[in-house]
C-alpha positions in Angstrom: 115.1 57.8 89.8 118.6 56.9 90.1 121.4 54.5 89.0 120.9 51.4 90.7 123.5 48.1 90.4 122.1 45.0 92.1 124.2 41.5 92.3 121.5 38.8 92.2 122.2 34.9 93.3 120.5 32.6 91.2 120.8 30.1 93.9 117.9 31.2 96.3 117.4 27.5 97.8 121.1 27.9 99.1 120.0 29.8 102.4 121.6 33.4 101.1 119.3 36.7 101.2 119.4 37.1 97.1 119.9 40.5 96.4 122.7 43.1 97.1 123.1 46.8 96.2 126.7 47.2 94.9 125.5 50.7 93.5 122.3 52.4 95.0 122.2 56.1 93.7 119.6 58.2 94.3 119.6 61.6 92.4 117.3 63.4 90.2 119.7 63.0 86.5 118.5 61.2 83.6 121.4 58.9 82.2 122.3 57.5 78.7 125.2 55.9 77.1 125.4 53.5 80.3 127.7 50.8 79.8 128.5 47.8 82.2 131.6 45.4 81.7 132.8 42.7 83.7 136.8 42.5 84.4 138.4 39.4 85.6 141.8 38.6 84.6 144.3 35.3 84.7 145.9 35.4 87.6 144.7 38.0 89.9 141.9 37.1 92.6 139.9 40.5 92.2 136.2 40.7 90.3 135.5 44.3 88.7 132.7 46.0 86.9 133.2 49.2 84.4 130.3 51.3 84.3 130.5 54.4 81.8 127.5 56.6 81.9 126.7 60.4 80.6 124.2 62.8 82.8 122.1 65.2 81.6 122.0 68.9 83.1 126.0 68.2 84.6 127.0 68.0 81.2 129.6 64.6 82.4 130.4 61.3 81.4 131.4 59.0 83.9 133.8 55.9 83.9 134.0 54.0 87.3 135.5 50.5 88.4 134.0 49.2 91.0 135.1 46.1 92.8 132.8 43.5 93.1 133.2 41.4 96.4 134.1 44.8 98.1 131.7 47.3 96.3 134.0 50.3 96.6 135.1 51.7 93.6 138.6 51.6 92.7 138.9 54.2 89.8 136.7 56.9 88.6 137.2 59.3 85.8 134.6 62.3 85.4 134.9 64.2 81.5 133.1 66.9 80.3 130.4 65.5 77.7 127.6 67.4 76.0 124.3 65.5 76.7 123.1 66.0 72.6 126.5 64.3 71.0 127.2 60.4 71.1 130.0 59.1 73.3 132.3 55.7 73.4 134.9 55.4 76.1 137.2 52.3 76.9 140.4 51.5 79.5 143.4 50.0 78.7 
């Protein structure tokens, strides 16, 4: 168990290894409400993904942006979230 973000080429036959762990997360927490966005905008060079996710037993839900060529992740924001009630969160 775990969260787990791969970045797959489609281009195989192009001599590259395929498959790279942007996220690799290994815990014991169930997850729910997971989200994934892509962020590219006019103008600026960098590639980012939002992943929003809630945890059960930690009673959190998560918001991270993670940059994509890099992997690191450039924001995070942690909330207190009960695991029974639905939640929606979004950036601006």
């Amino acid at each position: 168990m775990g969260y787990f973000l791969l970045e797959l080429d489609v281009n195989l036959d192009s001599g590259s290894k395929g498959v790279r762990y942007v996220i690799k997360w290994e815990n014991k927490l169930e997850i729910d409400d997971a989200s994934l966005q892509y962020i590219h905008r006019e103008g600026d060079s960098s590639k980012n993904l939002v992943v929003s996710y809630k945890s059960i037993h930690v009673n959190t839900y998560t918001v991270l942006v993670i940059n994509i060529e890099s992997g690191r992740i450039e924001y995070r924001h942690d909330m207190y979230q009960l695991w029974e009630s639905p939640v929606l969160g979004f950036l601006n």
